[in-house]
Structure formats: structure tokens, C-alpha cells
N, C-alpha and C positions, 0 to 999 in steps of 0.2 A: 504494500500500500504506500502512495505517496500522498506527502502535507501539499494542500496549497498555497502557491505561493505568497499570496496576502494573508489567508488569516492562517495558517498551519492546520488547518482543520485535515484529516481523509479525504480523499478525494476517494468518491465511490465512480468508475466505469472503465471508457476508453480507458486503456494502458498508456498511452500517451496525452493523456487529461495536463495541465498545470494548474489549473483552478478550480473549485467546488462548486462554480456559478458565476454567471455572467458580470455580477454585480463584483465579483472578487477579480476578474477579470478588465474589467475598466479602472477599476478601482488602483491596480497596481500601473497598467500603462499610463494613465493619470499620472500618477507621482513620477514614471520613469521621464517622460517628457514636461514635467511641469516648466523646466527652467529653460528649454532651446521654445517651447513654447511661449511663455512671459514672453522672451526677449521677441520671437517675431511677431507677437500678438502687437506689443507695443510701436514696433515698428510701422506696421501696418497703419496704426491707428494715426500715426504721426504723418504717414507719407499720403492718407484719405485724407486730413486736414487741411493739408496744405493742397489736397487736390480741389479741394470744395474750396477753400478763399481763393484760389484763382480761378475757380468758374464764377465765383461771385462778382469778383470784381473784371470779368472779363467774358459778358454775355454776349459780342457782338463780336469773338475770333482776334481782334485786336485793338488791345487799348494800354494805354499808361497810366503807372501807379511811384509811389514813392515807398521808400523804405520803413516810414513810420506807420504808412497805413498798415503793408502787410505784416510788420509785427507786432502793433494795435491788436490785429484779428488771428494773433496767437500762429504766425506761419513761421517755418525752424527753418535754416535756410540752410542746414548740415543735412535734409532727407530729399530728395529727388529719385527719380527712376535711372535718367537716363542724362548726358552733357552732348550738346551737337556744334559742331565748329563750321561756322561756315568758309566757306575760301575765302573770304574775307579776313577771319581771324575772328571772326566777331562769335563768343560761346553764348549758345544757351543750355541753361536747365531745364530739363523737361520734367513734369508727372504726368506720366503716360502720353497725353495727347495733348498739355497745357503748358507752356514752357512762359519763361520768363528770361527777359537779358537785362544786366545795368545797362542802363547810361549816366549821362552827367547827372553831377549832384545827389548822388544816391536816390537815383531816378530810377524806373525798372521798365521794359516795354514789353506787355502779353500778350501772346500768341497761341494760338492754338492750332496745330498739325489738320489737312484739309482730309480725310480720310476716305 
């Protein structure tokens, strides 16, 4: 007879059983990934915020914003998807399909990718 893995209880069946029930089953991959989990959860959550303040303030594909506004409206400017460089030199940040570039005076110009 083997313990299962979460509570040590018997495990009554298959011979290759690890757990007594589903519930002891979640229960343990739960805790195995709590922490690679936390961290992408949060990620996530950072990198949809800053997706939403630049749809908000950028309902017409292309518009200019400043630096105060977007971090006014809680946007990290350390989480993007993706950087595009144009032949010009000139980089944007992208989230997903919404990108943003400085200009002068801690200006920012948004755009959004034609799909």
C-alpha cells in the first residue's frame, strides 16, 4: 500500500495511484507551483494594465500622451511584450498590438499595430 502524497493517508486502487482523491491531488500541485505561478500571475496582471491605459488613452490608433499622465493611471514602464526599431532608429514598446514611443519633453506618441 502507498501514502498519498498530500495527506499520507492509503491510497486504496490503481497500483500507480499518488493520491487518495482529486481534492489531495490539486491540492498538492497547488502548492508545487504556487510560486512560478504568483510570479506570472503578477506579471500578467501588470502587463493587462498597462494594456488597458493605453487603449484608454489611445481610442483612435494614434494619439499623444505625457509621462505624468501615464503614470497618474498606474502604467510601469519596466513591463511591455515586445520593442520595434524602426530604420529610422526611432524604438517603440509594444503591448501586444498598442505601442508607445518618447518624444520631447517626456512626451510619449501611441500607436497601435493595423492588424
Amino acid at each position: 500500500m502507498k501514502d498519498c502524497l498530500e495527506c499520507n493517508e492509503k491510497i486504496v486502487g490503481r497500483e500507480d495511484k499518488k493520491f487518495c482523491s482529486d481534492g489531495c491531488r490539486n491540492a498538492y500541485n497547488n502548492k508545487m507551483n504556487k510560486d512560478s505561478t504568483n510570479l506570472m500571475r503578477n506579471i500578467n496582471n501588470k502587463l493587462r494594465k498597462n494594456y488597458r491605459i493605453l487603449c484608454d488613452l489611445n481610442p483612435e490608433g494614434k494619439s499623444k500622451t505625457n509621462r505624468t499622465k501615464l503614470i497618474s493611471k498606474g502604467f510601469d514602464f519596466e513591463y511591455f511584450t515586445s520593442i520595434y526599431t524602426t530604420k529610422t532608429g526611432n524604438v517603440y514598446y509594444f503591448l501586444y498590438d498598442h505601442g508607445y514611443m518618447a518624444i520631447e519633453n517626456e512626451n510619449y506618441v501611441l500607436v497601435k499595430k493595423e492588424t
